[in-house]
C-alpha positions as CSV (number, residue, x, y, z in Angstrom):
1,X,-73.7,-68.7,-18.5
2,X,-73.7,-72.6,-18.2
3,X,-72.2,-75.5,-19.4
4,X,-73.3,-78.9,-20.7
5,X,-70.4,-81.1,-19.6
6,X,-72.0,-84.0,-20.4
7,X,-74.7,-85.1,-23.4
8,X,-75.5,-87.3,-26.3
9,X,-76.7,-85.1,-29.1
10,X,-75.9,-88.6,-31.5
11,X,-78.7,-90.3,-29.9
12,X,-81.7,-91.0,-32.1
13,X,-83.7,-88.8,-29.9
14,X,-82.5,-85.5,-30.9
15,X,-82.4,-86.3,-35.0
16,X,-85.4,-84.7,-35.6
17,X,-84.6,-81.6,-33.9
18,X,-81.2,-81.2,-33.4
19,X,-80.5,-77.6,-34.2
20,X,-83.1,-76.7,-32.1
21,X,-82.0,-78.6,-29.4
22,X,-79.1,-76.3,-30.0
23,X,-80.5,-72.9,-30.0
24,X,-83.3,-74.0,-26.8
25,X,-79.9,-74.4,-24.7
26,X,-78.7,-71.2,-26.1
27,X,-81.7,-69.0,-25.2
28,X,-81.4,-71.3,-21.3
29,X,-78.0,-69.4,-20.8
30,X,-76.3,-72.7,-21.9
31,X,-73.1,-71.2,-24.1
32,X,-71.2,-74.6,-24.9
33,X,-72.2,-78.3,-25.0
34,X,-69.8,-81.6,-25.1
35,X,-71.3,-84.3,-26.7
36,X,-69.6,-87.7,-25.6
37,X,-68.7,-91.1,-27.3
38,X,-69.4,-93.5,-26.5
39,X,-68.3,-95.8,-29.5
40,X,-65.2,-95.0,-30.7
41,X,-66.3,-97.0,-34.3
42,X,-69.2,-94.1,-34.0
43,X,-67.0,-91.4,-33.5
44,X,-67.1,-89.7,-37.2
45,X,-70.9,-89.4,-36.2
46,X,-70.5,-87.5,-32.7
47,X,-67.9,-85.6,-34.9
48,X,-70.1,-84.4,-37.4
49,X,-72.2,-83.2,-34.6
50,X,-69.3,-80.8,-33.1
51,X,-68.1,-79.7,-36.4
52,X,-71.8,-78.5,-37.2
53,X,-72.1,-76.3,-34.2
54,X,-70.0,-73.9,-32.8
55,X,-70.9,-74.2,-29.3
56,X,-70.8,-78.0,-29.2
57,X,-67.2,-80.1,-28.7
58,X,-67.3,-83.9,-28.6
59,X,-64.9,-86.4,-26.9
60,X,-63.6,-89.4,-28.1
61,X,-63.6,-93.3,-26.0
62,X,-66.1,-96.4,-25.1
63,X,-68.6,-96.8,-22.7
64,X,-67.9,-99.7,-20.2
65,X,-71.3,-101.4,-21.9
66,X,-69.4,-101.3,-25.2
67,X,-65.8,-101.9,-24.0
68,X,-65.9,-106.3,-25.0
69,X,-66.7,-104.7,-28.5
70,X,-64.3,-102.3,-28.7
71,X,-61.4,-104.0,-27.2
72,X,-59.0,-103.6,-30.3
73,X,-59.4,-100.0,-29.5
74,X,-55.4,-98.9,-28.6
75,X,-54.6,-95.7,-26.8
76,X,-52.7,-94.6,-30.0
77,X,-55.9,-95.1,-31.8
78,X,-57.3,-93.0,-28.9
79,X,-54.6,-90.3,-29.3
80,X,-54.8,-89.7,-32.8
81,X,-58.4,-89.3,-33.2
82,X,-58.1,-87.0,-30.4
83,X,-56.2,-84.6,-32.3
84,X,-59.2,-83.6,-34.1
85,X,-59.4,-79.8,-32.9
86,X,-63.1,-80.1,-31.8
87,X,-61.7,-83.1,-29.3
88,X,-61.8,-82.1,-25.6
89,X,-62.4,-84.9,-24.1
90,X,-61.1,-89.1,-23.9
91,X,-64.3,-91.4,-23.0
92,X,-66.9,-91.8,-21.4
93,X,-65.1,-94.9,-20.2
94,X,-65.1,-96.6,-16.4
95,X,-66.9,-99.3,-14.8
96,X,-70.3,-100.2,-14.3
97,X,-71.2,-103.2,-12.1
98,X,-75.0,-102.5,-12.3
99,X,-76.0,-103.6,-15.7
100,X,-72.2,-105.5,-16.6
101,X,-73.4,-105.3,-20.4
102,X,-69.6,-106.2,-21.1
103,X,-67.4,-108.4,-18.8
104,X,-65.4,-106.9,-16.0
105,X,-62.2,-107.5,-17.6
106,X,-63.2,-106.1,-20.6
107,X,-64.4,-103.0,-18.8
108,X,-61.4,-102.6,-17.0
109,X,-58.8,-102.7,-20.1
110,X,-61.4,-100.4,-21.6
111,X,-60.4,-98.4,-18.6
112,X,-57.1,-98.7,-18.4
113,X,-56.3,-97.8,-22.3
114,X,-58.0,-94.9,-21.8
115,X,-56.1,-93.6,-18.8
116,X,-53.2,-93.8,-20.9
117,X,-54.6,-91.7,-23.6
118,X,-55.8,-89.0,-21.1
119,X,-52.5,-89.2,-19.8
120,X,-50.5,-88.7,-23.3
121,X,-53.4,-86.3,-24.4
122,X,-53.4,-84.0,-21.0
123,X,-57.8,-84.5,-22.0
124,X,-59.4,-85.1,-19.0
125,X,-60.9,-88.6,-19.2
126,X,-64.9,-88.6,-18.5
127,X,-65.5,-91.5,-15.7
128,X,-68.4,-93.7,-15.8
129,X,-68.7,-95.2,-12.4
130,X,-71.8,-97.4,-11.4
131,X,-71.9,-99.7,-8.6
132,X,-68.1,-99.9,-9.1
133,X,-66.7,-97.3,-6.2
134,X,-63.8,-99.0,-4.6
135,X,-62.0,-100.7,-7.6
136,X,-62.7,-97.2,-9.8
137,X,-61.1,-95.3,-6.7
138,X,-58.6,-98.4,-6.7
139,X,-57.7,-97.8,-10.4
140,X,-57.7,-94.3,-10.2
141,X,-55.4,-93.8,-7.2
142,X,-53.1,-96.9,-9.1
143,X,-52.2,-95.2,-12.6
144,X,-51.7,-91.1,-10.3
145,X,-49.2,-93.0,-8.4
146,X,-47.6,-93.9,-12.5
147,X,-48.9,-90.5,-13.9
148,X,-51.0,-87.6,-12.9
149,X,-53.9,-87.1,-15.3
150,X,-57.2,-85.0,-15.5
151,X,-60.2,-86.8,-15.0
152,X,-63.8,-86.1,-14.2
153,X,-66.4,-88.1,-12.6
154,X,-69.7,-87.6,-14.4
155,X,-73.2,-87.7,-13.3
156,X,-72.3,-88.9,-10.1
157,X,-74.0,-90.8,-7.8
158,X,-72.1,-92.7,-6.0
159,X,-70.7,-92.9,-2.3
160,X,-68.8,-89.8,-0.3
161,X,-65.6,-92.0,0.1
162,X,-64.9,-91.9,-4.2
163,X,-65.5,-88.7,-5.0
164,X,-63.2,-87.5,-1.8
165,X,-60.7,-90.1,-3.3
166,X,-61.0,-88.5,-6.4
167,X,-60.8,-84.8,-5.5
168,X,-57.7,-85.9,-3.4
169,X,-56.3,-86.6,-6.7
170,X,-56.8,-83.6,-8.2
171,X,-60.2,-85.0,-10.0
172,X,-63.4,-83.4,-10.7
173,X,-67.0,-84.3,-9.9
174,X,-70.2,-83.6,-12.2
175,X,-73.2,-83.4,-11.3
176,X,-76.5,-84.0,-13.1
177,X,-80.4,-84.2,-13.3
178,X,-80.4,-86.7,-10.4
179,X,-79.3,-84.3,-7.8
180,X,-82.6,-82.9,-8.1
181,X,-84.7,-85.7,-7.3
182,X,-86.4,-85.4,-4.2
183,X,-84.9,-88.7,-2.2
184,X,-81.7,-87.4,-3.4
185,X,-80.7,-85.9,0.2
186,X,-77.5,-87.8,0.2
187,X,-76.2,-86.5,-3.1
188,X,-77.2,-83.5,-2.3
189,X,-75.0,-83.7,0.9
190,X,-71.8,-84.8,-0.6
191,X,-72.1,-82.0,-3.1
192,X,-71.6,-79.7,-0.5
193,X,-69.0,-81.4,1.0
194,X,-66.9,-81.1,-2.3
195,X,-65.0,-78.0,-3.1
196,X,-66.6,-75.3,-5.7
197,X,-63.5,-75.6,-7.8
198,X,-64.2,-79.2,-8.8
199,X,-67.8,-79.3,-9.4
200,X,-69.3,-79.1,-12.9
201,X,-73.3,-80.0,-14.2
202,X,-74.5,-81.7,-17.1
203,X,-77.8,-83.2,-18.2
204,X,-75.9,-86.7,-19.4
205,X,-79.1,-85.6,-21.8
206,X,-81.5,-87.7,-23.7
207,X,-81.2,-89.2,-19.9
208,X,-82.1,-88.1,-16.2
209,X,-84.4,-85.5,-16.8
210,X,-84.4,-82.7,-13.5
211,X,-87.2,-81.8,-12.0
212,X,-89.6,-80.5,-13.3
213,X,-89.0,-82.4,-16.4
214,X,-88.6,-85.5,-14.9
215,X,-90.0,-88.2,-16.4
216,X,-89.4,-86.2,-20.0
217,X,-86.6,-86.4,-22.4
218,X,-83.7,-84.5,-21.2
219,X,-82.4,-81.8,-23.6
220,X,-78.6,-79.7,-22.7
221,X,-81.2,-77.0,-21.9
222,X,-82.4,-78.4,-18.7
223,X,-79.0,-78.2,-17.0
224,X,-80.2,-74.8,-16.0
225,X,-82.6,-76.8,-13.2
226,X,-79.8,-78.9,-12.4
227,X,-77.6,-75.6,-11.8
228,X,-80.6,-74.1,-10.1
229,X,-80.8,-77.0,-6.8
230,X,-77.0,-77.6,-6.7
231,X,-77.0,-73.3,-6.4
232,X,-79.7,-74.0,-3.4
233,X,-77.6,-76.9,-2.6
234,X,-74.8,-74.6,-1.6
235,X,-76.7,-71.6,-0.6
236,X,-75.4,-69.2,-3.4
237,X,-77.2,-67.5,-6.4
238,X,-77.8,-69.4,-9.7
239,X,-75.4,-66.6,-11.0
240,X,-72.5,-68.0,-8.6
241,X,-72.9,-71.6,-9.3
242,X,-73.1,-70.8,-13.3
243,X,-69.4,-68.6,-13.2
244,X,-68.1,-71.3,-10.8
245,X,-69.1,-74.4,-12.3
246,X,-67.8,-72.8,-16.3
247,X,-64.5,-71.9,-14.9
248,X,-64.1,-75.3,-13.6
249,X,-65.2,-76.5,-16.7
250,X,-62.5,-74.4,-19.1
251,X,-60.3,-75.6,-16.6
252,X,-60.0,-78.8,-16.5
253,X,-61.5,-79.1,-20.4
254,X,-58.7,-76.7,-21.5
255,X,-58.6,-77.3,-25.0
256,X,-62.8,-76.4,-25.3
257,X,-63.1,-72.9,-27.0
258,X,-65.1,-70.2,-25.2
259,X,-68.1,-69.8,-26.8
């Protein structure tokens, strides 16, 4: 069985459809699926989504794009809407230096609120981290030293040197459509480099489609291609990586119910 660490069921591109969605990641061996927030003022939507489904959990936070709208947003806000049973998660919240749809202050309170919530919580906090290595890895290493906390690094694409930072620090690192791409030797590298207890996949679906899907709408169901290279990656069976990367998962998402 396999996991969807990592989607956004909310999106307009699954309204049509979204039961089937469901059951197509089902029948792909995919038993349970975290849809993420990325609003927290659009969190009774990502929640009606989780409570529908058995096999879906949601997490609660702001994307860095979002965070200069969202900056009243309080870790005890983030804390108590995080109660919510079908909660696993705080985020997806980090820094993204690429686009810089909010301003890099704003990002970085965004940031730092929400460590404190995973921190209070014991949810791991989902990391967005684009163009934005060393002062994510800065951060990070900065509130351990005040707190330990769970945290995972998703859909990662970024350099050797964070994701060994963040491992260090007990973190975890996902993995998603992109490590199938075929000029994606160097991600492809550093996923072996990583230990199998801290890897997980995800699709970070309607986005990154794998290969052969590429260029497609992603759906949770295609994290089975995903899990397929990253198996190849690492020169085990898809059966291997699908126990490995689900314990991790239930692991560090320990409040997520076995489905």
């Amino acid at each position: 069985m396999l996991v969807d660490s990592h989607c956004h069921l909310d999106f307009p591109d699954f309204a049509a459809e979204l039961p089937d969605v469901v059951a197509r990641a089902k029948a792909a061996g995919v038993s349970h699926l975290v849809t993420i927030s990325t609003r927290v003022r659009r969190f009774p939507e990502i929640l009606a989504i989780a409570e529908r489904f058995d096999e879906v959990s949601c997490s609660v936070g702001t994307h860095p794009h979002q965070a200069a709208e969202e900056l009243d947003i309080t870790t005890a806000d983030l804390v108590r809407l995080s109660a919510h049973p079908k909660v696993v998660a705080i985020g997806e919240v980090g820094l993204d230096y690429h686009y810089d749809n909010s301003p890099r202050e704003a990002q970085a309170h965004g940031f730092h609120t929400h460590i404190a919530a995973a921190r209070e919580t014991g949810l791991p906090l989902v990391i967005h981290a684009r163009e934005a290595d060393d002062d994510v890895a800065e951060i990070l290493e900065t509130e351990s030293a005040k707190g330990a906390f769970p945290f995972l690094l998703h859909c990662y694409t970024g350099g050797a040197d964070l994701a060994h930072r963040a491992v260090k620090l007990g973190g975890y690192v996902s993995f998603s459509g992109v490590i199938t791409f075929k000029k994606s030797e160097d991600l492809r590298a550093l996923a072996a480099s990583l230990p199998q207890d801290r890897l997980l996949v995800e699709t970070d679906a309607p986005f990154l489609a794998p290969t052969p899907h590429r260029g497609k709408r992603n759906e949770p169901a295609f994290v089975r291609n995903t899990a397929m290279v990253l198996a190849e990656t690492l020169g085990v069976s898809l059966e291997e990586i699908g126990a490995v990367t689900t314990e991790n998962f239930y692991r560090l998402f320990s409040k997520a119910r076995r489905t």
